[in-house]
Every structure is written in C-alpha cells, then in structure tokens.
N, C-alpha and C positions, 0 to 999 in steps of 0.2 A: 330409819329403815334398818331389817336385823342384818345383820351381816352378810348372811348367807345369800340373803333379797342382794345385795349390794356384790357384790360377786358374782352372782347369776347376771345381772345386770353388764357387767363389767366385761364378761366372757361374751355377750350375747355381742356386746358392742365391737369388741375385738373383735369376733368372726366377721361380723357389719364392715368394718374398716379395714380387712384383710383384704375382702370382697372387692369392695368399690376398686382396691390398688389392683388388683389383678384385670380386671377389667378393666381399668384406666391403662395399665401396661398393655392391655390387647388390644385395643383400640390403637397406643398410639403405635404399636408396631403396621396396622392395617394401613396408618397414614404416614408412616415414615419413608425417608426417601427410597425408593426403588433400587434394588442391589446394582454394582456396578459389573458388566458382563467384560471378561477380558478377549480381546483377541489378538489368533496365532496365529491366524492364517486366512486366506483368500475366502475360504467357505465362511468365516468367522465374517470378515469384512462386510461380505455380500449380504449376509441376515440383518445386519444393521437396518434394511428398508422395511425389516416386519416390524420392525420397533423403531420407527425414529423420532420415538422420544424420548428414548432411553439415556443410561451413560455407559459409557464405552472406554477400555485401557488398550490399547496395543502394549502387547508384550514383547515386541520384538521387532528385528528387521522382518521387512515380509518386500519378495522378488521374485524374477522368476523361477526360481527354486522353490518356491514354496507351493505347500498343498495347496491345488487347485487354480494356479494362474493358468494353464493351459485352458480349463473349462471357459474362465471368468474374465480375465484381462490383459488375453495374447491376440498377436493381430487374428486368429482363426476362432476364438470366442464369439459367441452369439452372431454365428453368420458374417462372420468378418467386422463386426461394428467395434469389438473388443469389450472395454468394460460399460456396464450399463452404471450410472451415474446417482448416487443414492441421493434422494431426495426429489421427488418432481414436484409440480403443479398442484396433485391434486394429494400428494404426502408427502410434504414440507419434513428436512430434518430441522425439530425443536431438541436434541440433547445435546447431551457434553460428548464430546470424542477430545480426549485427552494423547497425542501421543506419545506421551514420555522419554519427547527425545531420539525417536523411533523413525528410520525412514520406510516408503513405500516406495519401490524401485522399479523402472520397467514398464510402469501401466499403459497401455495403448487403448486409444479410444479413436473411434475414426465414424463420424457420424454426422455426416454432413445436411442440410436443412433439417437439421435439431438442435432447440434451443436450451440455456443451462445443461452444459456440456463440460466436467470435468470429474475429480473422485469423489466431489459433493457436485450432486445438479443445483439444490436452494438449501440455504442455511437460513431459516427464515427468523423471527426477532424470540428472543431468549435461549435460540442455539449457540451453541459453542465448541468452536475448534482450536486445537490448543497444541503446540509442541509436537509438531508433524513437518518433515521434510516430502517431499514427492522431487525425485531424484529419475533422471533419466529416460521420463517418459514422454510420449508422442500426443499432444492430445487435438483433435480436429472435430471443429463443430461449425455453425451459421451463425446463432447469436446468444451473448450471456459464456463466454468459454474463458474455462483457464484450467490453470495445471491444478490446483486443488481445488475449486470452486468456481462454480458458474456464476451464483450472484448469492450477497448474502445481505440479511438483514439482521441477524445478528454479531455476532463478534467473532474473527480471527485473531490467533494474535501466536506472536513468537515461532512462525512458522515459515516455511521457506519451500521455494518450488526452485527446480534447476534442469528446466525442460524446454520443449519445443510445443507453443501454442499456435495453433490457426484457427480462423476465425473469419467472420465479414463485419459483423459489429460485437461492440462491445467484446473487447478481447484485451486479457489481461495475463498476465506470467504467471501470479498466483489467483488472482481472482476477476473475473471478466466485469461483474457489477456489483458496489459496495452498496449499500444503502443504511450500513450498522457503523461498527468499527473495526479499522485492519490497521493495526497497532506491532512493533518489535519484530516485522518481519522483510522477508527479503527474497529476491529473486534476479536467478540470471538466465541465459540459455536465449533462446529468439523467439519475437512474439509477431505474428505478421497476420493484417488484416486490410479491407477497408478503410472503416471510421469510429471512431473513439476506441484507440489501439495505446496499451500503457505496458510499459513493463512489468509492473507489479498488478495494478486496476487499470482497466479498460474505461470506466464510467466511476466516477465515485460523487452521490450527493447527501454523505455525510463525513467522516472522519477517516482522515489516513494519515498517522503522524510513528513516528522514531521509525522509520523503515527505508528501505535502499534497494536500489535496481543498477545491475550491471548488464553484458550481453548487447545485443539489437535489436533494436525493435522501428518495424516500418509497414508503413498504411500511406492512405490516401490524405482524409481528414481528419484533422482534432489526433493527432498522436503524440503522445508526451513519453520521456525516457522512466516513470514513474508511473504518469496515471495521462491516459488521452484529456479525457475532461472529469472538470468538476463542477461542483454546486456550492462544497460543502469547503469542508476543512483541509491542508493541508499542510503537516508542520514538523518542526525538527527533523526532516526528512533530505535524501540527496540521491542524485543520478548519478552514474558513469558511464550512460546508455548510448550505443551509438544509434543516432535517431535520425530516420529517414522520411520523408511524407511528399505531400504536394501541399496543402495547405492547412494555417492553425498546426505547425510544428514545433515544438519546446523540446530544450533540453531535460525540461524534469516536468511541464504539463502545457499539452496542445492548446487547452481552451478552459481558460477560467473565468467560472463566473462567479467564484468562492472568493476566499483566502488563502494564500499558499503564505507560510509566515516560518521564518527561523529555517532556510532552505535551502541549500548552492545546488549546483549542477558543473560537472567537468567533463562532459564528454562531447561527440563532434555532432551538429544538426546542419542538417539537409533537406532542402523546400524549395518551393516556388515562393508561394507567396505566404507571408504572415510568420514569419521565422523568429526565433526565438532563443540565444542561449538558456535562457531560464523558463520561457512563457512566449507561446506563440501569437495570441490574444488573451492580453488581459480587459477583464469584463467588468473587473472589481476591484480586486486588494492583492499585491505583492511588498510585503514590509520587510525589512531584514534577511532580505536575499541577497545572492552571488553568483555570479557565473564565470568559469574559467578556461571553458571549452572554447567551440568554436561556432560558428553559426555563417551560414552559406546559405544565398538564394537569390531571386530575381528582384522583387521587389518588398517593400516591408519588412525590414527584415536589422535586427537588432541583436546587441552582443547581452544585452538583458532582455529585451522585452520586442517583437516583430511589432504589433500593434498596441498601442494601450488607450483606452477609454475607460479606463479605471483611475486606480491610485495607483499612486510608486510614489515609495518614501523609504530613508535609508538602506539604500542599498547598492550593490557597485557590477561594475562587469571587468572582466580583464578579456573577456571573450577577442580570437580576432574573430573581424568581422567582413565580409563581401557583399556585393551584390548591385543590382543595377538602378533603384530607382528608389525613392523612401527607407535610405540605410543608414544608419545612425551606431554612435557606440556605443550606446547605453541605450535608446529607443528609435526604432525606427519612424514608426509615425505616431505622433501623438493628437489626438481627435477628441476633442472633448472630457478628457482626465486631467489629472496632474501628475505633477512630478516631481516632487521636493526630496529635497537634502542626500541628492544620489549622486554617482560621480560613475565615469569609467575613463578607463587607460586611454590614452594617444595614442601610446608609444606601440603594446602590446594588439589595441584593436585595429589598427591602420584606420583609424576613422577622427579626423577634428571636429568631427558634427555630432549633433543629436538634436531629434525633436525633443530636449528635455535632459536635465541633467547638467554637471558641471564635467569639463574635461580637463584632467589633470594626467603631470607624467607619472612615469614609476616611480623614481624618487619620491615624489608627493603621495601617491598613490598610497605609497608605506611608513608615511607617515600620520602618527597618533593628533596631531593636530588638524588634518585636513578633515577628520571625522569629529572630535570634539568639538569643532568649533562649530558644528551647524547642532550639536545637542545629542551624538549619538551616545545609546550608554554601550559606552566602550574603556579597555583597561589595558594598561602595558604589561604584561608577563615577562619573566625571564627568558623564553623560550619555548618553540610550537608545543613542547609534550606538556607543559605548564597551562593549566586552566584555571579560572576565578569564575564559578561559576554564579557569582552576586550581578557576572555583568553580562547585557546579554552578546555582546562583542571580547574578542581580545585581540591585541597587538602584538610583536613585538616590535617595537618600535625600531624605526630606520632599517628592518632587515626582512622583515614580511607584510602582506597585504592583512587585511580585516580577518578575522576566521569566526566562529560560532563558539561559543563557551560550552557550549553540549557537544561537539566533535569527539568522535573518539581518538 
C-alpha cells in the first residue's frame, strides 16, 4: 500500500474512533445516574413528591424558621392537617434521601382516618432513607404512622425520631410498618395507639437489628418498648421503654412470631394479660436475651417471656416480677415450646417458680460458671467497659450479671 493510501487510511480511521468515543460518552451520560438535588428548605422538601425517584441531600437544619413551614408543616398548613406526607399508594418514594446528619424539627401532621402518615407516607423496596433525625414533632394518623415514616419496604437506617406519635394500628416512633430494613437507629418521645404499637416499629415482618427505643409507649394489643410485633428479624437491639398495654405486652416486643436474638430490655411493663419483660408472646425464637426491668400484670405474666409456645434458649431475667395467676420468673406459662439452658433471679424477681427455666440467686446469677456449664459462649473480662467481642456473652465474674459483647 503507498504510503500516502496508508495515512489516508489511518486518519479516516482516527476520525471513525474519535467518533464511536464521543457517542459512547453521550450515551452514557443519558444513562448515568440522575443528578443529586440538594435541600434547604420546606418548598425543597415538599417537591421531593414530583420526583420520588430521585436522590436527595438536605443541606441543613430545616424548622420552624425555615422557608415555608408555615405554608407546608404548621398546625394551620393544608387546612389544619399540617404536612402532607411524601410518598402515597399510588407514588411510592423509590430514591435516596440522604440527610447528612441534618435534623427536621417541628413537623406537625394531624390526619386522622389516613393511612401511611408521617415525613415519608411509603418508602417502598430500593428506597432509601439515611442520616435524618425528626426532632420535636407531633405526628397523628389511623394506620401505618410514625415520626419519620408510615411503612417502608425499603431500607432506613442511622436515623432517629424524638417525637410524639399517635395512631390506632401499626404505630411506631420512627416507623409504623417495616417490611425492608431499619438498621442503627433510634427513637424516644411517646408512641400511643391501639394494636401493634412499638417504640421504634409498630409492625415489623422483616429486619430490625443495632437500634434502641427510649420514652413510653402504650396501646391495647401486641405493644412492645421496640417493635409491637414481628414476623421477621430482630437483633442486637434494646429497650428502656416504659411499656404499658392490656394484652401481648413486652418490654422490647408484644408479639413474636420471628426471632428477636442478641437483645435485653430494662425498662418497667404493664398489662393484663400476656406480659412480658422481654416478650409478651413468644410464637417462635427468643435466644441470647435479657431482661432487667420489671414486668406487672394479672395473669401470664413473666420476668422474660408472659407466654411462650416457641423456643427460649440461653437466656436470663433479673426482671422483678408480679401478678396474680400463670407468673413465673423467667416464663410465665409455657404451652407447647421449650425452654432450655435459661435461668432467672430469686432474689431480684420475687418469684421461686417458672413454667421453664432454672432459678438461681444473685450470687450464682453472676457467676461465669452457672452459664458455662450449660454451653453458653460466654467470657470473663476485666471489667463492664471491657468487650471480647469473639464471644457472644461477657462476664465479669463474681461482680456482674451476663451482658452482650456488642453493648456499647
């Protein structure tokens, strides 16, 4: 080929190869992810429902000081109902809302026989809500309600509500119905309904694990200081809730038909019947739990567990305990489950009984032998601030009770 052929060639092919990259560069900017939109303020917040598919930054605290709460989320917004709730029924939030840390203060929603009622109404599966507190606000619905989210089926995570939720079902502090994951968060403030009423989740039938519930929280049925009921999962987790109900009452879950695994509870419960420092019915699986509260009621009623027809394995109560008829220190009635290699106090529950269980004193109670020897994986530390975390127990021997190697 003469040279000059081979050079014409060469250039033609260059421009050919220039080509295809420019166009392969346009295209993939056409398919590349969607910009992310920041928000400052109330009017920023509220647009989120034209797009929720989008992703989204808060930039900042946003309160009642900020542009636009009077319009969008003061008690005299939209006819007195306050904020209207982004994401319904029939326009699911699927994006990212990232808050950076960022709280949302103040929000008032008051809306009553309406369902998915909070700053998200649905967070449905591949949405995400991330690094947001909701701080100070009021929020009232009928069913699916909580302070940052009505029900989600995608994931929350690392976020916190510190508010006043009402509700008739499914009502929760941060989120009223889980059906994803609500992972590293927390919630305190009062959560008060009916039936499946949780500090944190109101209903959860899949994952609720590293998160924590303070405040009170009180219903009818199935209320837990954490989550009313479950299905699904719940783990590394703990109450300080003070929990009130009439029946299927738990210190950290009303009604399990899941697994709650790697989990205490220390705060005071209050019922009729089906009471529970840890678990008001269990349906299923309680493993490597603890209770240190109290638990109060008429009948069924336990310093771990009010009723159980599940499993109970490894795990203890120091709860004190009351009540008038099926009361037990560690389980009050045991019906068809088991109950192995669990123990609760004497001394501390006022109870020598249990459907289930061994009863052992203080002394024993805080000793690394009484737990070894039935096969727990348990380890002696120097001292509470001292963790190993290879075990899923630690001790210190002869001077504290059992604790969780993941405790903070």
């Amino acid at each position: 080929m003469p040279s000059w052929t081979r050079y014409r060639y060469v250039a033609k092919f260059s421009i050919f190869l220039i080509a295809v990259i420019l166009i392969a560069g346009m295209v993939a900017c056409e398919e590349g992810p969607a910009p992310t939109s920041e928000i400052w303020d109330w009017y920023d917040l509220d647009a989120i429902r034209n797009n929720p598919s989008g992703s989204y930054l808060l930039m900042k605290d946003i309160d009642s000081n900020t542009a636009g709460y009077t319009e969008l989320a003061s008690e005299t917004a939209n006819e007195g109902k306050g904020w209207e709730p982004i994401g319904k029924s029939d326009n699911r939030f699927t994006g990212s809302f990232d808050g950076q840390g960022y709280e949302i203060s103040n929000l008032f929603i008051s809306r009553l026989g309406e369902s998915y009622v909070g700053l998200f109404g649905i967070v449905d599966e591949g949405g995400v809500v991330q690094n947001i507190g909701v701080v100070n606000a009021n929020v009232t619905g009928e069913w699916y309600v909580g302070g940052l989210v009505g029900a989600t089926w995608g994931t929350v995570s690392n976020s916190y509500s510190t508010s006043s939720v009402t509700g008739k079902e499914n009502v929760g502090g941060l989120a009223g119905g889980n059906g994803g994951t609500v992972s590293n968060s927390h919630s305190t403030g009062s959560v008060s309904g009916d039936d499946l009423i949780g500090g944190l989740v109101g209903v959860s039938d899949d994952t609720v694990n590293t998160s924590h519930s303070s405040g009170s929280v009180s219903g009818e049925s199935r209320v837990g200081g954490l989550v009313g009921g479950i299905a699904g999962i719940v783990s590394n987790s703990h109450s300080s809730a003070s929990v009130s109900g009439d029946r299927h009452v738990g210190g950290l879950v009303g009604y399990d038909n899941g697994t709650v695994s790697n989990c205490h509870s220390t705060g005071s419960v209050t019922g009729d019947s089906h009471v529970g420092g840890l678990v008001g019915w269990n349906r299923d699986t309680v493993r490597n739990c603890y209770s240190l509260g109290s638990a109060t009621g008429e009948w069924l009623v336990g310093g771990l567990v009010g009723h159980n027809r599940g499993t109970v394995r490894n795990s203890y109560s120091t709860s004190s305990v009351t009540g008038n008829e099926d009361v037990g220190g560690l389980v009050g009635r045991n019906y068809e489950g088991t109950v192995s290699n669990s123990f609760w106090d004497t001394e501390t529950s006022g109870q020598s009984t249990s459907d289930g269980g061994t009863g052992e004193t203080t002394e024993e109670m805080q000793s690394i032998v009484t737990f070894s020897g039935v096969g727990w994986n348990i380890n002696a530390v120097a001292n509470p601030n001292t963790r190993n975390p290879s075990y899923t127990w630690n001790i210190v021997d002869e001077q504290t009770y059992p604790f969780l190697s993941w405790e903070p």
